[in-house]
C-alpha positions in Angstrom: -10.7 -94.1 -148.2 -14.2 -96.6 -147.8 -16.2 -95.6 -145.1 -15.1 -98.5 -143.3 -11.5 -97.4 -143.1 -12.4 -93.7 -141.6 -14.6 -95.7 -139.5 -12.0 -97.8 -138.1 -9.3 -94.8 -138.1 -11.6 -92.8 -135.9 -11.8 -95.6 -133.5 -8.5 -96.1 -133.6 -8.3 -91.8 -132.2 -11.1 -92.6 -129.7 -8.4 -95.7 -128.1 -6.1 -93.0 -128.0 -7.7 -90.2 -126.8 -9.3 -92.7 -123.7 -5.4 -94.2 -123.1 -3.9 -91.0 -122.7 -6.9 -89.1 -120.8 -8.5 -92.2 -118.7 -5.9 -95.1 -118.7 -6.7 -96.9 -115.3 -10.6 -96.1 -115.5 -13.5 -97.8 -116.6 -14.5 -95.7 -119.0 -11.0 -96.9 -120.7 -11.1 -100.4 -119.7 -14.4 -101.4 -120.2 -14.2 -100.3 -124.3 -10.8 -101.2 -124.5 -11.7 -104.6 -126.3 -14.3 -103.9 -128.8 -12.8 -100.8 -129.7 -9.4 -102.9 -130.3 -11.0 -105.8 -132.1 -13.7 -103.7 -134.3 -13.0 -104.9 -137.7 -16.6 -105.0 -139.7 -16.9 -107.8 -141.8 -14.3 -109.7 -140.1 -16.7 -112.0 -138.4 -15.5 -113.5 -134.6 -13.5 -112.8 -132.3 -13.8 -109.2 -134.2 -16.7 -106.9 -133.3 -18.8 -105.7 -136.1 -21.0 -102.2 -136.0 -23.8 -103.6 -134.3 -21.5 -106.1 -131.5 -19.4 -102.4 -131.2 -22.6 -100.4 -130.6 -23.9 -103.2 -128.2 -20.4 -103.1 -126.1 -20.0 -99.2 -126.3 -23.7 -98.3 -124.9 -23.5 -100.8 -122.0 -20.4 -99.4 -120.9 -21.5 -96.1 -121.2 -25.2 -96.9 -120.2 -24.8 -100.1 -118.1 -26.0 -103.6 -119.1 -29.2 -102.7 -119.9 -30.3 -99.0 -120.4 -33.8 -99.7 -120.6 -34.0 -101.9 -117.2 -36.5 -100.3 -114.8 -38.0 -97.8 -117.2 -41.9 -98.5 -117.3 -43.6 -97.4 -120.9 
């Protein structure tokens, strides 16, 4: 099995694992989509790793982690 395809299985366990534990949440709903449509390669609508990472830290993080941090 390619990388991609574990990739994709895990995912696939992660959807799961948020319907079953957090199914009228945000932490399920706000994922929900890119972890559906993650298919790298694919090209649009699908998410590829980098849309996926995008989508997963700003629901876990909010839009923009680094807003109001001063370096």
């Amino acid at each position: 099995m390619a990388g991609e395809h574990r990739s994709t299985a895990l995912l696939g366990r992660v959807e799961e694992i948020l319907v079953a534990h957090f199914p009228d949440s945000p932490a399920f709903e706000e994922p929900a989509e890119p972890l559906s449509l993650f298919r790298p390669g694919a090209g649009p609508p699908c998410y590829s790793v980098r849309d996926l990472c995008a989508a997963l830290q700003s629901a876990v993080y909010g839009p923009n982690p680094m807003e109001g941090i001063k370096m």
